[in-house]
C-alpha angles and dihedrals in degrees: 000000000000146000136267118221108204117188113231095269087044095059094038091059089034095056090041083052107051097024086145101047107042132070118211117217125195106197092179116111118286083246096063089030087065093047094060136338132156125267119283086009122152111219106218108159109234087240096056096049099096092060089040106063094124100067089052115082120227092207100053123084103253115223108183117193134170131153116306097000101265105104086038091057090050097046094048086051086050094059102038081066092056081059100258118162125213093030114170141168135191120247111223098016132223088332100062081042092061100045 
C-alpha cells in the first residue's frame, strides 16, 4: 500500500470535497494540537499511534497532518503497513496550509 501526498490547496479542496468521508488526523502533541488544528481534527501523537488503532476507521479516507509534513509522512507510512487504504498526508503541514 502506499501513501498520497496532497499540497495545501489539494488537501483544502480535497477535504471541502469529501467532509463526510475523510477523517483528519492531527499526530502532533496534545500541547501543539491545542494551540491550533484544523476544524473537525482528532489529535493522536505520532508516537502513540501504534496502541491507538481503534480510534482510527478503516472505511474513511485518512488525511495525517502535523507541522511541516514530517511526522505526518511517517505516520501515514505507519498506517499504510496496518493495512489502511486512502491514506494521505499534507506536505508542508499546518504551516503550508496557513500561508
Amino acid at each position: 500500500m502506499s501513501i498520497q501526498t496532497l499540497s495545501a490547496s489539494e488537501a483544502q479542496s480535497f477535504i471541502n470535497q469529501n467532509w463526510n468521508d475523510i477523517f483528519l488526523l492531527d499526530v502532533r502533541t496534545p500541547m501543539e494540537y491545542e494551540q491550533g488544528h484544523l476544524e473537525g481534527a482528532t489529535n493522536i501523537h505520532v508516537q502513540s499511534l501504534p496502541s491507538s488503532l481503534e480510534q482510527i476507521p478503516n472505511n474513511k479516507k485518512i488525511i495525517c497532518y502535523c507541522l511541516h509534513g514530517i511526522r505526518s509522512h511517517d505516520a501515514a507510512e505507519y498506517l499504510s503497513s496496518q493495512n489502511y487504504e486512502n491514506v494521505y498526508h499534507i506536505q508542508g503541514g499546518l504551516a503550508a496550509m496557513s500561508k
